[in-house]
C-alpha positions as CSV (number, residue, x, y, z in Angstrom):
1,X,-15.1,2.5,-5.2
2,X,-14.3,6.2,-4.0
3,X,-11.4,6.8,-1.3
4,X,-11.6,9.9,0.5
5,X,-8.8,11.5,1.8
6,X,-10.0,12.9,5.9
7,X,-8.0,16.2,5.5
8,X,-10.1,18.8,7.5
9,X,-11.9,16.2,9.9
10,X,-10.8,17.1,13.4
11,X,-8.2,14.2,14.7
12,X,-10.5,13.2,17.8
13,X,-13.2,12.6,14.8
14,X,-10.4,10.5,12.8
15,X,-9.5,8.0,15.4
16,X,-13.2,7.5,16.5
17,X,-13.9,6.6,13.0
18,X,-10.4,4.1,13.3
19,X,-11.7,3.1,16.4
20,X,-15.3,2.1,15.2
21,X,-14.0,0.1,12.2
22,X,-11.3,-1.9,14.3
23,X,-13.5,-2.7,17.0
24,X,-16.3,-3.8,14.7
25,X,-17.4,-7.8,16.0
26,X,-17.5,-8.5,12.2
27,X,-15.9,-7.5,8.8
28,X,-18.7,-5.7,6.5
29,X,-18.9,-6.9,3.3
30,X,-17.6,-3.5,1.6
31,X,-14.7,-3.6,4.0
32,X,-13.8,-7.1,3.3
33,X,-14.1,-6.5,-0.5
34,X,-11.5,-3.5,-0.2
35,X,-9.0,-5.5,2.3
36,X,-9.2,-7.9,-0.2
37,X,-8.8,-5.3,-3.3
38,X,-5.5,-4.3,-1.3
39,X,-3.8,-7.5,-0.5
40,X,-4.6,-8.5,-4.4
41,X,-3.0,-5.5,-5.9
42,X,0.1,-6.4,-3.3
43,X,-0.2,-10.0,-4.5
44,X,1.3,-9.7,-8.2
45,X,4.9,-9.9,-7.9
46,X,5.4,-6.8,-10.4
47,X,3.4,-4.5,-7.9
48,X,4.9,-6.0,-5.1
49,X,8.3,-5.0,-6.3
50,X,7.3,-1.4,-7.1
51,X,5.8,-0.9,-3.7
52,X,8.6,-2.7,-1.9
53,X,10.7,0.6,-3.8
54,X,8.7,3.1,-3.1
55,X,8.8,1.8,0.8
56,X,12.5,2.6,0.2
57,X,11.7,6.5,-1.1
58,X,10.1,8.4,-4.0
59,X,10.9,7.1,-7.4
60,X,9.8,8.4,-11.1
61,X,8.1,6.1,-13.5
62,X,11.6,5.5,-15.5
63,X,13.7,4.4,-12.3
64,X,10.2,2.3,-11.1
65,X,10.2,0.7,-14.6
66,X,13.9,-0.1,-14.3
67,X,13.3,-2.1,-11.0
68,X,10.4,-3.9,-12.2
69,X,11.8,-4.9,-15.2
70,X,8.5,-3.8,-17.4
71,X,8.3,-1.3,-19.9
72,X,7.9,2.5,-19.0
73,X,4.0,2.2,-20.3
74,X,3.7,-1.2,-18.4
75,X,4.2,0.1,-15.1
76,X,2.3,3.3,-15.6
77,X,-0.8,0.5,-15.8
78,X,0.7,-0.8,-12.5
79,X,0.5,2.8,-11.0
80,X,-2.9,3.3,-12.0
81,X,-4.2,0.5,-10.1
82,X,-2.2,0.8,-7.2
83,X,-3.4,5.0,-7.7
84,X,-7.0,3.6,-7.3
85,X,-6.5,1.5,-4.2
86,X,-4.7,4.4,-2.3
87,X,-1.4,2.6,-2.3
88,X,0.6,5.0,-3.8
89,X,0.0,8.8,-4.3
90,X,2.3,10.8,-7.0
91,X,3.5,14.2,-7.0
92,X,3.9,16.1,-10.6
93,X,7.4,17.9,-10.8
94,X,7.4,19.9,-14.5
95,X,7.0,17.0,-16.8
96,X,8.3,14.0,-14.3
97,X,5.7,12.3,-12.6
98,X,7.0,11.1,-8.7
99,X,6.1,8.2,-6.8
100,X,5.6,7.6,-3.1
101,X,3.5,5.5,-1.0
102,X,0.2,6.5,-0.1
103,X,0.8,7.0,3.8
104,X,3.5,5.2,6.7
105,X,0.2,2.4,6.8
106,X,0.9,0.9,3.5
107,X,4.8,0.9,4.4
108,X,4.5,-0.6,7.5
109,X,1.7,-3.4,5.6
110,X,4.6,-4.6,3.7
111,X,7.0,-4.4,6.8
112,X,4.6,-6.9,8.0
113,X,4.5,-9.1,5.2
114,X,8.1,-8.9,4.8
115,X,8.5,-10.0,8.9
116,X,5.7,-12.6,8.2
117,X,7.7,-14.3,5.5
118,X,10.9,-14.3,7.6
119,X,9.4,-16.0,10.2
120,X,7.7,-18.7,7.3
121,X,11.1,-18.7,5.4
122,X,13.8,-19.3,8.8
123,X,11.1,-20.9,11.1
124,X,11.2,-18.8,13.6
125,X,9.3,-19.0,16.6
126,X,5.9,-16.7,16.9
127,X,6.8,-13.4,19.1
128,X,6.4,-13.4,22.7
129,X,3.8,-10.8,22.8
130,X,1.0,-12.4,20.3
């Protein structure tokens, strides 16, 4: 599976290609598979908890491993998967390696999952505009 980043695609070009893929009548079966390859890497609580950080700001591997509660090498693993998805990027700085996520999309994901389990946790009613 190969991400590519759209850096040098003309912003009109972007959003038709947005457009095309949420307007689609049905999911494609490569789409599916990597919607699915996203919400599984956010489903283990360990990678849930680093993203849920890194929606907060940047973090290095050390502080990441700290809130986690794995070992330095352990979440470097968790990195590298969430790397390949395009969940989070990392920026080197010397010898520290710096966390982030990917782009605002994957922060406001978990916003929504976060608002979804409020809603399931209080039972609140469904908003007025859905």
């Amino acid at each position: 599976m190969s991400h590519h980043r759209s850096s040098g695609i003309p912003a009109l070009v972007q959003d038709q290609q947005v457009d095309t893929l949420l307007e689609a009548t049905e999911l494609g079966a490569e789409t599916a598979e990597l919607i699915a390859q996203t919400f599984q890497a956010l489903g283990d609580p360990t990678r849930a908890r680093i993203v849920y950080a890194l929606t907060k700001g940047e973090h290095s591997v050390g502080a990441l491993s700290q809130i986690a509660g794995i070992s330095p090498s352990a979440t470097s693993h968790q990195l590298k998967q969430l790397r390949d998805l395009r969940i989070v990027k990392h920026r080197r700085e010397g010898t520290y390696i710096y966390y982030s996520v990917d782009d605002v999309h994957v922060a406001a994901l978990f916003r929504e999952a976060l608002h979804h389990l409020a809603h399931v946790l209080f039972a609140l009613p469904d908003h007025a505009d859905t």
